[in-house]
N, CA, C and O of each residue as an XYZ file, in Angstrom:
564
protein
N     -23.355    -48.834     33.138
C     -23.250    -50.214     32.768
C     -24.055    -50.493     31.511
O     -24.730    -49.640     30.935
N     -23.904    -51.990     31.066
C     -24.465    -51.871     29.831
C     -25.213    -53.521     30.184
O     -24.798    -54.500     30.805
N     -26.747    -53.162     29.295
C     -27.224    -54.386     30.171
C     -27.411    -55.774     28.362
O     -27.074    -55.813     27.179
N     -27.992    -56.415     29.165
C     -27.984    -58.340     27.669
C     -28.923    -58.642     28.500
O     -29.082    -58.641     29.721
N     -29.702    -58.985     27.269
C     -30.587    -59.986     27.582
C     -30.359    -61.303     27.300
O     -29.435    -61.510     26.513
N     -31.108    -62.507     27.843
C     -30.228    -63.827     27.930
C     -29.812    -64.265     26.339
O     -30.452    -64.101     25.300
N     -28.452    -64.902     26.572
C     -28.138    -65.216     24.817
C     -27.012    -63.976     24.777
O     -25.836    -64.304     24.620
N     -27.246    -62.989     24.874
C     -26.299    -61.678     24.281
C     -25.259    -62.087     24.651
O     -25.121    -62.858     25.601
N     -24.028    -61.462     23.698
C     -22.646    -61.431     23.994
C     -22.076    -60.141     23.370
O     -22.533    -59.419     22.484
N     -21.037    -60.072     24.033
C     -20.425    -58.268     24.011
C     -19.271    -59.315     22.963
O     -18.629    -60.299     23.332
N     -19.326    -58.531     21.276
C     -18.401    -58.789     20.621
C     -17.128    -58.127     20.249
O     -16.065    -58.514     19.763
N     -17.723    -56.720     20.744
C     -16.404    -55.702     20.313
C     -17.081    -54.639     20.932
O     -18.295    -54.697     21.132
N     -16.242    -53.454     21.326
C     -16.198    -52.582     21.651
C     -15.636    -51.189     21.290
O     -14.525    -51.576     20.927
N     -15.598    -49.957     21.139
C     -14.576    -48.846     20.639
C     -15.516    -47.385     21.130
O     -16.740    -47.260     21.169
N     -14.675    -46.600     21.398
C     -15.099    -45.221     21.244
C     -15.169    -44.361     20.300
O     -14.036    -44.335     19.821
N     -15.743    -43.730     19.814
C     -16.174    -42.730     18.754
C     -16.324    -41.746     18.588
O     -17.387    -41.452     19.135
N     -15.799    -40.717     18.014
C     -15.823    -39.317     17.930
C     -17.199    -38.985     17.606
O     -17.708    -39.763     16.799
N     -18.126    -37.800     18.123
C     -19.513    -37.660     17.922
C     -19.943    -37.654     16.534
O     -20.937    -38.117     15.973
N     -18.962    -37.028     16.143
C     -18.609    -36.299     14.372
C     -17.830    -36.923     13.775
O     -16.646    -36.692     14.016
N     -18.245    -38.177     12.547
C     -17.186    -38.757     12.349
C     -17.348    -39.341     11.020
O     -18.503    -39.730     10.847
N     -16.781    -39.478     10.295
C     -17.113    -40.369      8.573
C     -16.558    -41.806      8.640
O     -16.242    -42.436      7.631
N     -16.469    -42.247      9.813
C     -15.990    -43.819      9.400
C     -17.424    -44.330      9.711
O     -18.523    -43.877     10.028
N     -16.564    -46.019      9.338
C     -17.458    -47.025      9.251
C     -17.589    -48.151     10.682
O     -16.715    -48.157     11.549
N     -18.299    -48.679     10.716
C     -18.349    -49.844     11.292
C     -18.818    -51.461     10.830
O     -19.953    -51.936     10.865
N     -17.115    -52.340     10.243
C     -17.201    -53.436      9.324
C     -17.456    -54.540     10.410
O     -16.726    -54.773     11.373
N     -18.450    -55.081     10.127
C     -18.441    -56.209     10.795
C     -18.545    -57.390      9.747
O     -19.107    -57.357      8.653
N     -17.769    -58.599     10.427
C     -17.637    -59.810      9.682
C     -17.894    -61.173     10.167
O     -17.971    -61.329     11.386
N     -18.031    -62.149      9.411
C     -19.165    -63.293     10.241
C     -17.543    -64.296     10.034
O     -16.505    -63.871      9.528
N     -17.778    -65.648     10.589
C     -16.871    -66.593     10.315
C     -17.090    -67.612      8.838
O     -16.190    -68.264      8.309
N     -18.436    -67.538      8.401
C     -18.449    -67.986      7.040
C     -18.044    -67.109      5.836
O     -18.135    -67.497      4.671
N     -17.539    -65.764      6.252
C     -16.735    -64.867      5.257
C     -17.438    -63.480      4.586
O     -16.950    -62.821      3.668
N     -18.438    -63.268      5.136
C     -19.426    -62.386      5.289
C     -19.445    -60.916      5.529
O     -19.660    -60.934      6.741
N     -19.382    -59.853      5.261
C     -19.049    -58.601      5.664
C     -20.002    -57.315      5.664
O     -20.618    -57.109      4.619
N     -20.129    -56.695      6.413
C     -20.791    -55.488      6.257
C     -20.487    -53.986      6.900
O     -20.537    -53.762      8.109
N     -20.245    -53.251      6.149
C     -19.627    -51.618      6.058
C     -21.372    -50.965      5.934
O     -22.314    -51.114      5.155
N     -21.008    -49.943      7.601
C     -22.551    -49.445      7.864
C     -21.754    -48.537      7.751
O     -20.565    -48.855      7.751
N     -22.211    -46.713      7.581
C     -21.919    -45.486      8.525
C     -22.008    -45.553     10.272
O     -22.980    -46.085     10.808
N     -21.001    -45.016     10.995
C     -21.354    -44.806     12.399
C     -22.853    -43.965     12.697
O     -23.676    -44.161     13.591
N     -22.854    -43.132     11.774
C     -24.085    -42.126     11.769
C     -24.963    -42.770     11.916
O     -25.721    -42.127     12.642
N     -25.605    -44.156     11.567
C     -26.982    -44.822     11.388
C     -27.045    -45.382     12.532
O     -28.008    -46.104     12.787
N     -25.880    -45.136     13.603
C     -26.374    -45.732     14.691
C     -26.477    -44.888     15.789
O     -25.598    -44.040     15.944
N     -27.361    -44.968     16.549
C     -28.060    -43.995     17.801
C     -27.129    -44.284     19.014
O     -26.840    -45.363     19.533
N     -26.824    -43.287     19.253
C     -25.771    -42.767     20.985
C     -26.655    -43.579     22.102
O     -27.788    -43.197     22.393
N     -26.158    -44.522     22.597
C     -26.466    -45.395     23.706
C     -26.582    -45.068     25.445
O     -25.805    -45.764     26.098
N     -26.974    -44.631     25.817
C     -27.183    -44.337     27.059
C     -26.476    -45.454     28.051
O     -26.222    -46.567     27.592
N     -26.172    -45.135     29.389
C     -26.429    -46.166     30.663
C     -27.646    -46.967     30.451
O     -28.757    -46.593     30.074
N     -27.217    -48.156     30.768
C     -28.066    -49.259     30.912
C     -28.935    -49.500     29.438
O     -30.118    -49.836     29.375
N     -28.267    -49.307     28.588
C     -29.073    -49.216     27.091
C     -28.394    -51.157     26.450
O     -27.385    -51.825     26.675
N     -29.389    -51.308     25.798
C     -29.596    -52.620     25.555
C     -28.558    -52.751     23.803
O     -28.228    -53.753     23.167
N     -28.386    -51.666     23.601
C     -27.375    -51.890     22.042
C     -28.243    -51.930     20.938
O     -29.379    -52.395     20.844
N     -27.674    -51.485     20.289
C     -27.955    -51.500     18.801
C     -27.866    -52.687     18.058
O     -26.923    -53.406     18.388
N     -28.668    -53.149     17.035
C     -28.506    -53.994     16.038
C     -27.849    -54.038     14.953
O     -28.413    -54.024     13.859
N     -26.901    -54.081     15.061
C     -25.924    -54.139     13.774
C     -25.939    -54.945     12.322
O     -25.762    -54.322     11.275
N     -26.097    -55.961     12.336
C     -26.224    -56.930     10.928
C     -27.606    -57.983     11.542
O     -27.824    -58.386     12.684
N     -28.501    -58.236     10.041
C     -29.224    -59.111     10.132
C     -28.613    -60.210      9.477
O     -28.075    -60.100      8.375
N     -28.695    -61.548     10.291
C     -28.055    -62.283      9.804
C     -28.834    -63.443      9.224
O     -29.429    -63.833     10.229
N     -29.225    -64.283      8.184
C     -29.855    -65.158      7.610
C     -29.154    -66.155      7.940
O     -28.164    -65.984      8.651
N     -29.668    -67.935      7.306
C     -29.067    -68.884      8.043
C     -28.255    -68.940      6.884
O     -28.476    -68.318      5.845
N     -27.147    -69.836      7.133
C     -25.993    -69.959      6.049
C     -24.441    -68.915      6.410
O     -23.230    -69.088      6.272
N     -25.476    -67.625      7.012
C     -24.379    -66.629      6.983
C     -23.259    -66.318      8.114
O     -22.490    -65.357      8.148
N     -23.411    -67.685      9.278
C     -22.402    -67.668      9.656
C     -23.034    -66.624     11.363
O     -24.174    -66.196     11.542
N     -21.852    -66.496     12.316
C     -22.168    -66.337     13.267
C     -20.656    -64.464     13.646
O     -19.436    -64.562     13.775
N     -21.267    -63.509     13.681
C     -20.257    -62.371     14.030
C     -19.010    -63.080     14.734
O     -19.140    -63.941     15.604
N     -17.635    -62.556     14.191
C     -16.497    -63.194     14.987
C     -15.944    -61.528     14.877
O     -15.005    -61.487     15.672
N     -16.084    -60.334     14.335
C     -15.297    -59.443     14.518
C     -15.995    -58.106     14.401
O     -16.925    -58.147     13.596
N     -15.821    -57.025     14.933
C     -16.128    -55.719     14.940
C     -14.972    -54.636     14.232
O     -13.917    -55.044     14.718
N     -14.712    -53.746     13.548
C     -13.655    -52.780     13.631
C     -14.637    -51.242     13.287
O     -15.674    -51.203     12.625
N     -13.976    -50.135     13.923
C     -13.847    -48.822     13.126
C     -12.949    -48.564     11.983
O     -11.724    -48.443     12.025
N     -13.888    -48.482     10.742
C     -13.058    -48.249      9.664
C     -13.069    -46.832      8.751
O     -14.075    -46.142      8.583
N     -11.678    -46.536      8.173
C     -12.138    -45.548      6.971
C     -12.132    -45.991      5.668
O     -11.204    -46.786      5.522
N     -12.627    -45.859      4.873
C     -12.249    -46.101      3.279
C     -10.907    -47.099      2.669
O     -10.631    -48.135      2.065
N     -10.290    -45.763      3.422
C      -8.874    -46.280      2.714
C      -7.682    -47.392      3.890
O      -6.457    -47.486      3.973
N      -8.955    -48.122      4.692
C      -7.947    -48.553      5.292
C      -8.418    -49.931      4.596
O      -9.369    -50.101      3.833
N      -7.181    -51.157      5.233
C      -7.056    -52.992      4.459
C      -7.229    -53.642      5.780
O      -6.420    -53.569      6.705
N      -8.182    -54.186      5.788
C      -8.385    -55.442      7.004
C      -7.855    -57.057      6.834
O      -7.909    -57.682      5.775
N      -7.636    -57.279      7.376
C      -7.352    -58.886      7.880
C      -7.873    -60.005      8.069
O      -7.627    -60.474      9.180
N      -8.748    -60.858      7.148
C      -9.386    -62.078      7.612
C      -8.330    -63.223      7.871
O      -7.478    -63.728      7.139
N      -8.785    -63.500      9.486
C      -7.745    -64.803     10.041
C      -8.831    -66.196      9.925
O      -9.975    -66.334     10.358
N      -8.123    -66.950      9.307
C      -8.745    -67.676      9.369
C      -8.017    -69.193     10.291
O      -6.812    -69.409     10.411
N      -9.059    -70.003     10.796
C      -8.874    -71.199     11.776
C      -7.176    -71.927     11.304
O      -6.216    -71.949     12.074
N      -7.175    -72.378     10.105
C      -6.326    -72.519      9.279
C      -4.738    -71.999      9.640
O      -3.693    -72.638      9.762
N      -5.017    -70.672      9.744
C      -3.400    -69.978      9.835
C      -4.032    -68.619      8.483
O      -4.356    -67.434      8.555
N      -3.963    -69.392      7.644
C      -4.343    -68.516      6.534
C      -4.874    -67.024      6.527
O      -5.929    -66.739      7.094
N      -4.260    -66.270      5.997
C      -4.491    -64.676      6.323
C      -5.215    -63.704      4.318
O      -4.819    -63.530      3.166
N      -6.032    -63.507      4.923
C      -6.668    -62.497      3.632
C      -6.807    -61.551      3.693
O      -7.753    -61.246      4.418
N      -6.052    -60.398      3.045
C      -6.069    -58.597      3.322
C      -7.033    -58.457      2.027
O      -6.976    -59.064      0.957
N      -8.011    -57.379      2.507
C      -8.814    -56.898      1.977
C      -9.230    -55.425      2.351
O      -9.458    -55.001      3.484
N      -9.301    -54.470      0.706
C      -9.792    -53.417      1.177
C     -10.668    -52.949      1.529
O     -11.510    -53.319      0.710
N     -11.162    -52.321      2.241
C     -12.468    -51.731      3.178
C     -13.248    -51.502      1.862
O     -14.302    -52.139      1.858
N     -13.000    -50.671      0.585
C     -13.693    -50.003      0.116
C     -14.230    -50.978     -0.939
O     -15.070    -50.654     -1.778
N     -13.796    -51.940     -0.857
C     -14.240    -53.690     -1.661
C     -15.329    -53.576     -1.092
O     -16.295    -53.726     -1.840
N     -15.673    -53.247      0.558
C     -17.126    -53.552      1.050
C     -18.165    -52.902      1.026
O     -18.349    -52.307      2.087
N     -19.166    -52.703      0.055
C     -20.199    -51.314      0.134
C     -20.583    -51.182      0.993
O     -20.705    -52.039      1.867
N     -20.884    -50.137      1.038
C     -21.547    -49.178      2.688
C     -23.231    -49.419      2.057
O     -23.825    -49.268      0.989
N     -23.523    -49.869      3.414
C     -25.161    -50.478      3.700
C     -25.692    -50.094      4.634
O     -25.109    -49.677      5.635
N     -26.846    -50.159      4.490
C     -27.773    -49.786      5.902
C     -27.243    -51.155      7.208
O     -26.505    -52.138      7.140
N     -28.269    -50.397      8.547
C     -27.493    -51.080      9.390
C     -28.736    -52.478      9.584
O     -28.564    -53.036     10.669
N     -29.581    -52.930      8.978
C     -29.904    -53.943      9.120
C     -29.754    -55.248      7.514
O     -30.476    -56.174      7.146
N     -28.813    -54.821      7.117
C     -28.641    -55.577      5.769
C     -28.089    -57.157      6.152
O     -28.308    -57.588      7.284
N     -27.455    -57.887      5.273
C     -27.141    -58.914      5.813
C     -25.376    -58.933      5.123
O     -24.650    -59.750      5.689
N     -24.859    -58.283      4.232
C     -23.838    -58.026      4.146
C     -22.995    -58.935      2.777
O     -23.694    -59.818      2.279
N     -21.840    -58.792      2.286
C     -21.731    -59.371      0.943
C     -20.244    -60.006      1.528
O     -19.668    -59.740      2.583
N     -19.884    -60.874      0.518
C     -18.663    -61.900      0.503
C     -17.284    -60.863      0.890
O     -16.839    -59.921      0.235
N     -17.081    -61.106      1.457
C     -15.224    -60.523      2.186
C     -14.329    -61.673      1.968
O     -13.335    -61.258      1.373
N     -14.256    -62.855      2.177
C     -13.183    -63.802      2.044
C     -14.313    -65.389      1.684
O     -15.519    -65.233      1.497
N     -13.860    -66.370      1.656
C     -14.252    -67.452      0.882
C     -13.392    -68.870      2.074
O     -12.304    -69.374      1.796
N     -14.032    -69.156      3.048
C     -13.087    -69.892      3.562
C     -13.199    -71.470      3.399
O     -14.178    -72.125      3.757
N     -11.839    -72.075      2.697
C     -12.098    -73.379      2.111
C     -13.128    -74.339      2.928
O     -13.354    -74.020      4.095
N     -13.607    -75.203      2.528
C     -14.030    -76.214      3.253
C     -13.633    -76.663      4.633
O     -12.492    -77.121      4.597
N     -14.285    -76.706      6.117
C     -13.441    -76.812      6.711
C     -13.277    -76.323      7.522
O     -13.471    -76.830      8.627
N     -12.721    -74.767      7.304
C     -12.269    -73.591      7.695
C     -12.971    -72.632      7.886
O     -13.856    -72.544      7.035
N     -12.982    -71.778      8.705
C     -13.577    -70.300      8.867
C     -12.751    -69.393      9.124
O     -11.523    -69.421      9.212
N     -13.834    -68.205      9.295
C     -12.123    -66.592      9.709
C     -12.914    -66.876     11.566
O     -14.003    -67.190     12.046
N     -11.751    -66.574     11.968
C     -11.536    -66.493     13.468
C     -11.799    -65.373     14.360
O     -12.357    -65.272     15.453
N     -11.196    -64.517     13.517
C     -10.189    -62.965     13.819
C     -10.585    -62.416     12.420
O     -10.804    -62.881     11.301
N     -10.564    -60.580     13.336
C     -10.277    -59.806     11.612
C      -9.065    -58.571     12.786
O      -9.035    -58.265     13.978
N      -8.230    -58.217     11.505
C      -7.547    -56.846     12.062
C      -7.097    -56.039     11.518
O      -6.453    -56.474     10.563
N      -7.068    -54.548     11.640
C      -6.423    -53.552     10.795
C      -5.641    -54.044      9.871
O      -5.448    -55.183     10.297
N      -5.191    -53.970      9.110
C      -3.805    -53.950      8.452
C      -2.982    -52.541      8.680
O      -3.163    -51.563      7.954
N      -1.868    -52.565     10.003
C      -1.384    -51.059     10.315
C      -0.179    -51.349      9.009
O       0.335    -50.256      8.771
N       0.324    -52.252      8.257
C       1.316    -51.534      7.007
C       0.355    -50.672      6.087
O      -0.862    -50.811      5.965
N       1.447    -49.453      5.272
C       1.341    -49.250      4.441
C       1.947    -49.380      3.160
O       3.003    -50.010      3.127
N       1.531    -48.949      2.177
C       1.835    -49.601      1.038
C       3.093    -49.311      1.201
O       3.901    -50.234      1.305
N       3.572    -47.775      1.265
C       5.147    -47.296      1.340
C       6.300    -48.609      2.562
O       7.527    -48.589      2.463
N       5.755    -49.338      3.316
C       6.469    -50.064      4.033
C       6.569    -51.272      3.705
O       7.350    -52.098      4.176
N       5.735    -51.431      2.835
C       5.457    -53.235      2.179
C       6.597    -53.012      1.208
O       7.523    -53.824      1.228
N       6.631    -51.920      0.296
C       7.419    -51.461     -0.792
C       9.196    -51.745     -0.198
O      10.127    -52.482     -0.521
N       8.916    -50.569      0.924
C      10.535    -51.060      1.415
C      10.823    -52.002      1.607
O      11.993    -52.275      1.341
N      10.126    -52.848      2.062
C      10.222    -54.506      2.692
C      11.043    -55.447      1.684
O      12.010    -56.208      1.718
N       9.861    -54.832      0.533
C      10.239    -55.807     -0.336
C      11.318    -55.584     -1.361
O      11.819    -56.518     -1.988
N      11.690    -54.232     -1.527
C      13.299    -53.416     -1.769
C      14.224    -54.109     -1.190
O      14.827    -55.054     -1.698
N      14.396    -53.600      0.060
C      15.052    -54.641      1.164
C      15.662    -55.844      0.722
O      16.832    -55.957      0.358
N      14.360    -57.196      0.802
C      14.120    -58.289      0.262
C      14.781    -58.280     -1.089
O      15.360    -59.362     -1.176
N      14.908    -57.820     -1.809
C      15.294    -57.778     -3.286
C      17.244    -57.714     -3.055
O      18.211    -58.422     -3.338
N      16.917    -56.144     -2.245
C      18.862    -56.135     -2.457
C      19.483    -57.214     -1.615
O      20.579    -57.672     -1.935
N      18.658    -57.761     -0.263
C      19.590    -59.184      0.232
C      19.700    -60.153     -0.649
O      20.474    -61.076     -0.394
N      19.099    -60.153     -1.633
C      18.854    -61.279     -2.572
C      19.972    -61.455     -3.790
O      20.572    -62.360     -4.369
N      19.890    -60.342     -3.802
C      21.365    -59.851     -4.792
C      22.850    -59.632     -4.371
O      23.921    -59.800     -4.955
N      22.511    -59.206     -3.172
C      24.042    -59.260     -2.147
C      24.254    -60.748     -2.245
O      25.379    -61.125     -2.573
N      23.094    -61.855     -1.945
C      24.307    -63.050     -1.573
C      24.119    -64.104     -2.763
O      24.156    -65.275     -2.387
N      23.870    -63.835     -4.513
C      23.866    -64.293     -5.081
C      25.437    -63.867     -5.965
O      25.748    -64.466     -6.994
């Protein structure tokens, strides 16, 4: 089991290969981001209290998302809004794990990000999409 002390909340979760070169991006709802190595963080035992992931200053908003990332992957800021912002991982420098983290999205007045998520397209499928999109466009003109 995994134990909290009062206040704690379980924000995300994932399993991890022992040996591994990704990241772990975490992002706040005022638009905030931070890309650690998995490496900087210590293997958790039963009944282990968790690791500290981002220091957060005031202004910077409150964690709304966790992911395992690589380099070359594009994440998803959702914001309250509807409004969606893809961004590449490698936009986010890799930091130690108590930093406080740099700008990922900008959410208008108002608004915050909600949600973050992979982006599973790739470029090669956006491309067809929009091929696709092009020849229906020409078929019924």
């Amino acid at each position: 089991g995994m134990r909290f002390r009062e206040g704690d909340e379980l924000l995300d979760m994932d399993v991890v290969a022992a040996e591994t070169s990704k990241d772990l991006l975490v992002v706040t709802n005022e638009g905030f981001a931070k890309r650690t190595a998995i490496e900087e963080y210590r293997l958790q035992g039963r009944n282990g209290y968790g690791v500290k992931a981002v220091q957060l200053a005031e202004g910077r908003g409150s964690l709304v998302g966790a992911l395992i990332v690589e380099e070359t992957d594009q994440v998803m800021a959702i914001m309250k809004s509807g409004k969606v912002i893809r961004s590449d991982v490698n936009e986010v420098k890799r930091t130690g794990r108590t930093t406080q983290g740099v700008t990922l999205a900008k959410p208008d007045k108002g608004d915050e990000i909600i949600s973050i998520a992979r982006n599973e397209e790739t470029d090669d499928e956006e491309n067809q999409l929009e091929e696709k999109e092009a020849t229906s466009e020409n078929e019924e003109a």
